[in-house]
NUVOLO-377051 format. One record per residue (C-alpha): residue number from 0; residue in three letters; x, z, y. Coordinates in nm, 2 decimals. Layout:
residues N
+-----+------+--------+--------+--------+
| pos | code |      x |      z |      y |
+-----+------+--------+--------+--------+
| NUM |  ala |      X |      Z |      Y |
...
+-----+------+--------+--------+--------+
This chain:
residues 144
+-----+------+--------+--------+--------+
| pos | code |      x |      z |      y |
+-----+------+--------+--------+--------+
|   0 |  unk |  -8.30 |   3.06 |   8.36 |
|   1 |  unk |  -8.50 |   2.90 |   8.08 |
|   2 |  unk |  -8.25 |   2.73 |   7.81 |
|   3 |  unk |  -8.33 |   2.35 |   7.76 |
|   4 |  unk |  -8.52 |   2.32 |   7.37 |
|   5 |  unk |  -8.29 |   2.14 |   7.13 |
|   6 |  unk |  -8.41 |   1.81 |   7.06 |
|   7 |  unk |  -8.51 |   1.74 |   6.70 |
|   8 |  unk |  -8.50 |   1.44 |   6.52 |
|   9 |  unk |  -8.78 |   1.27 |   6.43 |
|  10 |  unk |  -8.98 |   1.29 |   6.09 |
|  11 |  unk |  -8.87 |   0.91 |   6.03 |
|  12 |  unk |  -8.46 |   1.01 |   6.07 |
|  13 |  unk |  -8.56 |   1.40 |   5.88 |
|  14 |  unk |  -8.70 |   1.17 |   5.58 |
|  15 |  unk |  -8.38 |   0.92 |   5.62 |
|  16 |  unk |  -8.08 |   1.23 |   5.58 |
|  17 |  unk |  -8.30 |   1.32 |   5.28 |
|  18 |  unk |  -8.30 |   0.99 |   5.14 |
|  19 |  unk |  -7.93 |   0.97 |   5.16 |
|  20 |  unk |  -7.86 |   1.28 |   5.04 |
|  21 |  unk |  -8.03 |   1.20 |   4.74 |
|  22 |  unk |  -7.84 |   0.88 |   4.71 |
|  23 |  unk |  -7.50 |   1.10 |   4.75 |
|  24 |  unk |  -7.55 |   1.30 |   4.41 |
|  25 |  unk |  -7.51 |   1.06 |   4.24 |
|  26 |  unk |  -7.14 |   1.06 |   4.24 |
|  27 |  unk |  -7.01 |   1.22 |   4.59 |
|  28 |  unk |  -7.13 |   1.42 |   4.87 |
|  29 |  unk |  -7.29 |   1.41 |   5.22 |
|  30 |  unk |  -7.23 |   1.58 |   5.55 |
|  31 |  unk |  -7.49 |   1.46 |   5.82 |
|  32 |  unk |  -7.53 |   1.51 |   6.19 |
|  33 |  unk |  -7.86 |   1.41 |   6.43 |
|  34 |  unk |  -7.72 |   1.23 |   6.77 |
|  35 |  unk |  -8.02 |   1.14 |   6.85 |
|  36 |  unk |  -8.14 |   0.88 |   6.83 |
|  37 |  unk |  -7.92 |   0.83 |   6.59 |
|  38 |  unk |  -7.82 |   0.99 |   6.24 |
|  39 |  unk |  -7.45 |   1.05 |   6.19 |
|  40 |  unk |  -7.34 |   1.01 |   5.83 |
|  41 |  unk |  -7.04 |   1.12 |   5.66 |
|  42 |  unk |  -6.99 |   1.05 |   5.26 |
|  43 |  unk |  -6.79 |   1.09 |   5.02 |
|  44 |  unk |  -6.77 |   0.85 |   4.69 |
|  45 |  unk |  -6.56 |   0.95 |   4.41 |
|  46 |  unk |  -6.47 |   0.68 |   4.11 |
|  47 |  unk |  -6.35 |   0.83 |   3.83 |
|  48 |  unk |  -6.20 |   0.70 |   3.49 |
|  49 |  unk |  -6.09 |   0.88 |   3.17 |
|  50 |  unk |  -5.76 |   0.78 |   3.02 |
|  51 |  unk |  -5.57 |   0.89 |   2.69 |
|  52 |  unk |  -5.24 |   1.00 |   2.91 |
|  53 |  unk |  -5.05 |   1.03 |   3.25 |
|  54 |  unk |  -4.87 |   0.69 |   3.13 |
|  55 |  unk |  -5.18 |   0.51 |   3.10 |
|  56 |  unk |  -5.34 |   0.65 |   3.45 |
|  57 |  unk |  -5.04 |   0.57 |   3.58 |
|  58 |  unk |  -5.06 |   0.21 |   3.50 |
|  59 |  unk |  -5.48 |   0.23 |   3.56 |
|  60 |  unk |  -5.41 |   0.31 |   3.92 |
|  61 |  unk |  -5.37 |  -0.06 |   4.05 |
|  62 |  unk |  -5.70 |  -0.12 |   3.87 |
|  63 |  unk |  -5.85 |   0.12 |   4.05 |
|  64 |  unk |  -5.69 |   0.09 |   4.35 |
|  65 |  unk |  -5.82 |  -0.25 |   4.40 |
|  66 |  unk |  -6.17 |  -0.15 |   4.30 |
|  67 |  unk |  -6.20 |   0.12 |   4.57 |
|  68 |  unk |  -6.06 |  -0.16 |   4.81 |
|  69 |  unk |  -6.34 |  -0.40 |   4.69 |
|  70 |  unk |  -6.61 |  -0.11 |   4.73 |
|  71 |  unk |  -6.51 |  -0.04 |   5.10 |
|  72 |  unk |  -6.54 |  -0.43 |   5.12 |
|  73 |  unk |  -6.83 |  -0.45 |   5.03 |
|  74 |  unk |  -6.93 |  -0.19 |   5.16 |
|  75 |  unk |  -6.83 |  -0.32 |   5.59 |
|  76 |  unk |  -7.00 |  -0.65 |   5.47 |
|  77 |  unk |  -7.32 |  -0.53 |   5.32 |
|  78 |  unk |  -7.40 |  -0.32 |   5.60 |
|  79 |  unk |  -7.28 |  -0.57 |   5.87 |
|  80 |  unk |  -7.04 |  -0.39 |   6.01 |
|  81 |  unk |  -7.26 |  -0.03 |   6.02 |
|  82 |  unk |  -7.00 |   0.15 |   5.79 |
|  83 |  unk |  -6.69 |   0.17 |   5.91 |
|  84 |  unk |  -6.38 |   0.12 |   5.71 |
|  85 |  unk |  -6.33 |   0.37 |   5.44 |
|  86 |  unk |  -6.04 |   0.57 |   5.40 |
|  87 |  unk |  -5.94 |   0.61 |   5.04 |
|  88 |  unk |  -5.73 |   0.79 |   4.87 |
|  89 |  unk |  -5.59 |   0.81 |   4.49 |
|  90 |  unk |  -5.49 |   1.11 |   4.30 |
|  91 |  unk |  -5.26 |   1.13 |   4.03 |
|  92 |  unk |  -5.36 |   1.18 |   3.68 |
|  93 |  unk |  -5.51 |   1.52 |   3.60 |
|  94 |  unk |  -5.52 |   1.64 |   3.22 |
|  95 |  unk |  -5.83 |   1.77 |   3.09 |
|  96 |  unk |  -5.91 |   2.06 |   3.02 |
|  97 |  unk |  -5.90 |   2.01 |   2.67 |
|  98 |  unk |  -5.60 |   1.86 |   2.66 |
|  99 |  unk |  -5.73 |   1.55 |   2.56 |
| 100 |  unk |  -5.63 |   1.27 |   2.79 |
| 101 |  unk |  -5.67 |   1.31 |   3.17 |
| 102 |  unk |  -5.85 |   1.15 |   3.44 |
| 103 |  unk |  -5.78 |   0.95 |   3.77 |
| 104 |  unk |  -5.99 |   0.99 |   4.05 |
| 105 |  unk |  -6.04 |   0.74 |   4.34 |
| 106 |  unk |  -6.17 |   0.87 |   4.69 |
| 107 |  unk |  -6.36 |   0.70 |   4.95 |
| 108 |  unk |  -6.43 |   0.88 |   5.26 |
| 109 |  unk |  -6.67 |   0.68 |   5.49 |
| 110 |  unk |  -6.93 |   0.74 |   5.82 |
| 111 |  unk |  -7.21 |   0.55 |   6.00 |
| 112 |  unk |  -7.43 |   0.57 |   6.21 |
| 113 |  unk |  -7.82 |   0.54 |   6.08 |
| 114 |  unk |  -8.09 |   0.43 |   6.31 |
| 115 |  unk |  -8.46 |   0.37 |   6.19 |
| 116 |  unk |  -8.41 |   0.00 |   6.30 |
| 117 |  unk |  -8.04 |   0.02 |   6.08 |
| 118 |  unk |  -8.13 |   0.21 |   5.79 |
| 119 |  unk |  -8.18 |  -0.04 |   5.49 |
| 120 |  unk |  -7.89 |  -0.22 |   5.50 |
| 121 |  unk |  -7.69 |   0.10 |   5.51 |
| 122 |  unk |  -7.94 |   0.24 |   5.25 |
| 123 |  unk |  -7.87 |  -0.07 |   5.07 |
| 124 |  unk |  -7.47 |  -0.06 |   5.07 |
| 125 |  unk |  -7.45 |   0.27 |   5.00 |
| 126 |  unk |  -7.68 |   0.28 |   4.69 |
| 127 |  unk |  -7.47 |   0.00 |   4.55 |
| 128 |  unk |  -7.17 |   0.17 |   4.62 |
| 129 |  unk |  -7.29 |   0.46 |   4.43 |
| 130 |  unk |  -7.43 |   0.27 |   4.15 |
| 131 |  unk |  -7.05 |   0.11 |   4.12 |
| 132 |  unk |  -6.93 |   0.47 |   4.09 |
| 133 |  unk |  -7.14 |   0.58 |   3.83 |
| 134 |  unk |  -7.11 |   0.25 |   3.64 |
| 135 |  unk |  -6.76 |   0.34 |   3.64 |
| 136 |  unk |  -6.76 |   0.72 |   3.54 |
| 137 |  unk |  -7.01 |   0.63 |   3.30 |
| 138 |  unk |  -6.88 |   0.29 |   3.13 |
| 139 |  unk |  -6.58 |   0.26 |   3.30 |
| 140 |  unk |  -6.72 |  -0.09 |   3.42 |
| 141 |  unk |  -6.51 |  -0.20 |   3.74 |
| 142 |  unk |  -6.77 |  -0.47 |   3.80 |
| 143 |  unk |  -6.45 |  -0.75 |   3.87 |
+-----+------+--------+--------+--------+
C-alpha cells in the first residue's frame, strides 16, 4: 500500500515563512507550521529596557506593562482581527551581568494564520510590532 505524498506548500507561502522569519530577528523569534493552504505562525516579541536598579524596574513595569498592552492592540487591529490576542507576560528585574543596573523584559506570545490573500496586513502588524521593540531596546522610546 502506497503512502499518500505529503503536501507542500506552495513557493508563494515557502517565500512568506521566510519573510517572517526575517522580520522575527529583529527582537523575538518564530515557530511556523504549513496547514495548507494556510501558514501557521507563532511569535515571540520581546521589549526590553535597561534600568539603574530593581527599584526603578520595579516602578518601570506599569510603563511597560501598558506598552505591551498597546502593542497587542495594535497589533488585533492592524491586522483586522488575523492575530489573535497576545498573551504577555512581565518578568521581574534581572541585574546585569556587570552589575550595573538590570533589565526588565516584556513578553508577547502571539499566532496567526497567514494566507497569500492575508499576508500584508499581518506582514504589516508584525513589522511594526517589531520595529516598537527595537525602538524600545534601542532608545527606550515607548512610542506613547
Amino acid at each position: 500500500m502506497a503512502q499518500k505524498p505529503v503536501p507542500q506548500a506552495s513557493l508563494k507561502l515557502q517565500a512568506l515563512q521566510k519573510d517572517f522569519q526575517q522580520i522575527a530577528s529583529m527582537a523575538g523569534f518564530l515557530n511556523s507550521a504549513v496547514d495548507l493552504p494556510q501558514l501557521r505562525l507563532f511569535f515571540t516579541l520581546y521589549g526590553r529596557i535597561l534600568v539603574p536598579s530593581e527599584a526603578a524596574g520595579l516602578a518601570a513595569t506599569p510603563r511597560l506593562q501598558a506598552w505591551a498592552e498597546r502593542l497587542g492592540t495594535r497589533l488585533r487591529e492592524d491586522s483586522s482581527s488575523a492575530i489573535m490576542p497576545p498573551q504577555i507576560n512581565l518578568a521581574q528585574p534581572q541585574p546585569l551581568p556587570n552589575g550595573e543596573g538590570c533589565f526588565l523584559v516584556a513578553t508577547l506570545t502571539f499566532s496567526t494564520k497567514v494566507t497569500e490573500n492575508s499576508y500584508q496586513r499581518v506582514r504589516s502588524a508584525v513589522l511594526a510590532a517589531y520595529q516598537a521593540a527595537v525602538a524600545l531596546r534601542d532608545k527606550g522610546e515607548y512610542g506613547d
